[in-house]
C-alpha positions as CSV (number, residue, x, y, z in Angstrom):
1,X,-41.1,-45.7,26.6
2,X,-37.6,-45.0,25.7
3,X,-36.8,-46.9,22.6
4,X,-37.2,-45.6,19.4
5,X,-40.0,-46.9,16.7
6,X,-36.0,-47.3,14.3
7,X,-34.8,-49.6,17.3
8,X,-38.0,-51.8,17.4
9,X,-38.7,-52.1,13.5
10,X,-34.7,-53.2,13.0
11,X,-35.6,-55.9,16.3
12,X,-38.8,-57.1,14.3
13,X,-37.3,-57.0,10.7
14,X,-34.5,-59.1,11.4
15,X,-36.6,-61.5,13.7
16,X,-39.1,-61.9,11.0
17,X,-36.0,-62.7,8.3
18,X,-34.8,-65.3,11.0
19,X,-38.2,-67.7,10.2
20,X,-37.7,-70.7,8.2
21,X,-39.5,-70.9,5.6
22,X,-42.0,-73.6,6.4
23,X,-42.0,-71.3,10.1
24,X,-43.2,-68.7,8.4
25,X,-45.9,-71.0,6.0
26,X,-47.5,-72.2,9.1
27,X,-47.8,-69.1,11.1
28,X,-49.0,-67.8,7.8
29,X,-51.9,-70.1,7.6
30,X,-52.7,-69.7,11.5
31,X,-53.2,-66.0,10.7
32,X,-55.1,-66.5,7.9
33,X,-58.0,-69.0,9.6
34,X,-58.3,-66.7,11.9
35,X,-59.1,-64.1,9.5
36,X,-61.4,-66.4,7.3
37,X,-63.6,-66.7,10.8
38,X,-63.7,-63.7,12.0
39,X,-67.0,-61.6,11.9
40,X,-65.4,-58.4,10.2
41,X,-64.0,-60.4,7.6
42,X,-67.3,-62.2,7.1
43,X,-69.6,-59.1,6.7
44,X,-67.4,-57.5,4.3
45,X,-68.0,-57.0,0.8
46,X,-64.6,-55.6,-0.7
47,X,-61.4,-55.8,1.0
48,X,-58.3,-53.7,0.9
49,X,-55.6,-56.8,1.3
50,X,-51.9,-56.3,0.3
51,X,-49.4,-58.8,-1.2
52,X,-46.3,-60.2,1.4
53,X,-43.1,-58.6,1.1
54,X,-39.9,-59.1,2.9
55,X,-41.7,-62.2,4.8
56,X,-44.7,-60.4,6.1
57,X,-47.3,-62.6,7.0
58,X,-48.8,-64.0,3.8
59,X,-52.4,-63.7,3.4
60,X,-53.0,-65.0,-0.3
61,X,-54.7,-68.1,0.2
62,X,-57.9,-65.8,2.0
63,X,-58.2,-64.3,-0.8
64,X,-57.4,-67.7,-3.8
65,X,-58.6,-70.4,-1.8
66,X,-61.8,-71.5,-0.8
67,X,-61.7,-73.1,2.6
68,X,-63.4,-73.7,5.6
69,X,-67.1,-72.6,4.1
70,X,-65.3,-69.3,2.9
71,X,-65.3,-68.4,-0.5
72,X,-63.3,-65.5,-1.7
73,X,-64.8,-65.0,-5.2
74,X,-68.1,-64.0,-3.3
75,X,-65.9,-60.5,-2.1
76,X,-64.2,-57.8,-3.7
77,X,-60.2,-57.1,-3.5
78,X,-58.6,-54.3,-3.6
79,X,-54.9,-54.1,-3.2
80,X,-52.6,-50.7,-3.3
81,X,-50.5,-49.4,-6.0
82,X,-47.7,-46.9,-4.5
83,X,-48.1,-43.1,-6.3
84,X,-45.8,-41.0,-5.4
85,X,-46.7,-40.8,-1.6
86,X,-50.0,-41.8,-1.6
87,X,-51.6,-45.3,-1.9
88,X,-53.8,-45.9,-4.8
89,X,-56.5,-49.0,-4.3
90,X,-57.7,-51.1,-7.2
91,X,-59.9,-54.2,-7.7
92,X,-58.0,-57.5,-7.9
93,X,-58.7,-61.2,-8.5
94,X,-57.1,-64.3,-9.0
95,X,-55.5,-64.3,-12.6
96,X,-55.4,-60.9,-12.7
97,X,-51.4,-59.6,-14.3
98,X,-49.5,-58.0,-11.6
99,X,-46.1,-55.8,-11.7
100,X,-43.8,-55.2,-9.3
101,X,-43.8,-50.9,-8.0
102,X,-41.3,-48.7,-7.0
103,X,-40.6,-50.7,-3.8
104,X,-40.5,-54.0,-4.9
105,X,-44.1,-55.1,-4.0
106,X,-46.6,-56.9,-6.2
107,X,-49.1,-54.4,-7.3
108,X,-52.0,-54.6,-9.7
109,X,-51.9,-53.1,-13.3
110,X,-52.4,-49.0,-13.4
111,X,-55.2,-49.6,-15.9
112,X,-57.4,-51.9,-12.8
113,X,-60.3,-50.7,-12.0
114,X,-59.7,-47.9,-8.8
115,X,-61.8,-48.6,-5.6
116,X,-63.1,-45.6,-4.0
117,X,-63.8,-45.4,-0.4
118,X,-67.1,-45.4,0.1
119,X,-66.9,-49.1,-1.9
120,X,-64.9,-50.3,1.2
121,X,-65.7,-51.9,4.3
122,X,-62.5,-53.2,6.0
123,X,-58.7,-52.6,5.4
124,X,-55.9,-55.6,6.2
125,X,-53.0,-53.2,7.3
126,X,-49.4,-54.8,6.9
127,X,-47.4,-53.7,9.6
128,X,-43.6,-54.3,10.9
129,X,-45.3,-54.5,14.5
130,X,-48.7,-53.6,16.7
131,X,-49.4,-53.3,19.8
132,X,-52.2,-54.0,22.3
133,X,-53.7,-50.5,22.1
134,X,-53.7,-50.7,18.2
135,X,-51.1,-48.6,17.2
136,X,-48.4,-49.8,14.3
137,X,-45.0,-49.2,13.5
138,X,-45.0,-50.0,9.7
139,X,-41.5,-49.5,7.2
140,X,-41.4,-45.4,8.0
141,X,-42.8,-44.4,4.9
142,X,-46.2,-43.1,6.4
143,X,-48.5,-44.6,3.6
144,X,-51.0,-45.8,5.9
145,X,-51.1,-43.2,8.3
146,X,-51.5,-40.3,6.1
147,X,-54.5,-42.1,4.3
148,X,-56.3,-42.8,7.4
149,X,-55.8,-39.7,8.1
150,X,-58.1,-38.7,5.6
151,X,-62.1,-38.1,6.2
152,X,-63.1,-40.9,3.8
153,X,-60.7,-43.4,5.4
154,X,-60.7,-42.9,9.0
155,X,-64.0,-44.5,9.8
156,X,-63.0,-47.4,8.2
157,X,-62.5,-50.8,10.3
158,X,-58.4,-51.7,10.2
159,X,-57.2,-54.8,11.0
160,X,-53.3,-54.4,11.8
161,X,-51.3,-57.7,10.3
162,X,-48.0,-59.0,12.5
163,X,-46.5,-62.4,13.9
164,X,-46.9,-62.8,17.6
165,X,-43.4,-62.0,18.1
166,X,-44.3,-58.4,16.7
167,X,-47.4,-58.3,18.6
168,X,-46.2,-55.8,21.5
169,X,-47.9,-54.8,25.1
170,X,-47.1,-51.3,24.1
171,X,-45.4,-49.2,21.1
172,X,-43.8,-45.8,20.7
173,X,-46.5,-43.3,19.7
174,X,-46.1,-40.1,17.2
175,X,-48.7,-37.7,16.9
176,X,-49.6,-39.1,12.9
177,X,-50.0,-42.1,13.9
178,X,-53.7,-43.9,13.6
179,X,-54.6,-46.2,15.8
180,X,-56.3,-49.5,14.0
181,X,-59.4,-51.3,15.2
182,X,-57.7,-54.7,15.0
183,X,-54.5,-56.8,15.4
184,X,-54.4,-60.3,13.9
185,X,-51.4,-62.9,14.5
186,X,-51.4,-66.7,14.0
187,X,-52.5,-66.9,17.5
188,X,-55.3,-64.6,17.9
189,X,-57.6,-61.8,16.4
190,X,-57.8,-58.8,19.2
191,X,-60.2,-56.2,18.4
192,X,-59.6,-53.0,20.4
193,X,-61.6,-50.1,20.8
194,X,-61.2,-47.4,18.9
């Protein structure tokens, strides 16, 4: 593969920018009912979620609106807070203050209550792009992929986050990157083997 991971993320950044906002509502929601029906998402207990940024596929109503015979209040949320260059999870619900971080990105208080690991059963990755194998191309900052990276992460099931437009036969691979166990769209839920 000859283009670069730089080339493709530009190509998918600006693509995503291009969607209108009601576009981007209703591929949103797509995404999201698949979610709410699939069997990983249904076994969990807590879930590490994140909040959209720079039009990323939004995934707040799985986690403020009862729908469809699923109730978010009966799981646990855990959303990141950036420190330094490490991600730092903490619990979350509906009311809860949030702040923007260093980046721009809604993150709960510093004083929430910190998940640890072991409290986690599945992780909802935003990502720039997947592809079919699993792997991701996220913003470059290597948040993701140095925390699965670690031994109390790397077991953990991963759900990778994109628009079918970002949803590629086949990505650039580094040696850091992890692949993730799942990719979900607005037009389907593809679990891959790991």
């Amino acid at each position: 593969m000859n283009v670069s991971k730089l080339t493709i993320r530009r190509s998918l950044l600006k693509q995503r920018q291009s969607l209108s906002p009601t576009e981007w509502r209703q591929k949103s929601d797509r995404l999201v009912s698949h979610l709410r029906t699939s069997g990983a998402l249904i076994e969990a207990k807590t879930i590490l979620a994140y909040f959209s940024f720079r039009q990323e596929p939004d995934l707040k109503p799985l986690f403020t609106e009862s729908l469809e015979g699923f109730n978010p209040a009966s799981k646990s949320w855990g959303f990141p807070r950036c420190v330094g260059e490490s991600l730092s999870w903490h619990l979350w619900q509906p009311g809860d203050i949030l702040a923007k971080g260093a980046y721009g990105i809604l993150e709960p208080e510093e004083d929430a209550t910190i998940l640890d690991p072991w409290e986690v059963d599945l992780i909802l990755v935003p990502a720039v792009g997947c592809d079919r194998r699993g792997y991701r191309v996220g913003y470059g900052g290597g948040f993701y992929d140095r925390m699965l990276s670690l031994p109390e992460w790397a077991s953990k099931p991963t759900i990778g986050i994109v628009f079918d437009f970002a949803f590629l036969p086949e990505l650039p691979v580094d040696v850091w990157d992890k692949r993730l166990h799942g990719v979900c769209t607005e037009n389907e839920l593809l679990m891959v083997s790991c």
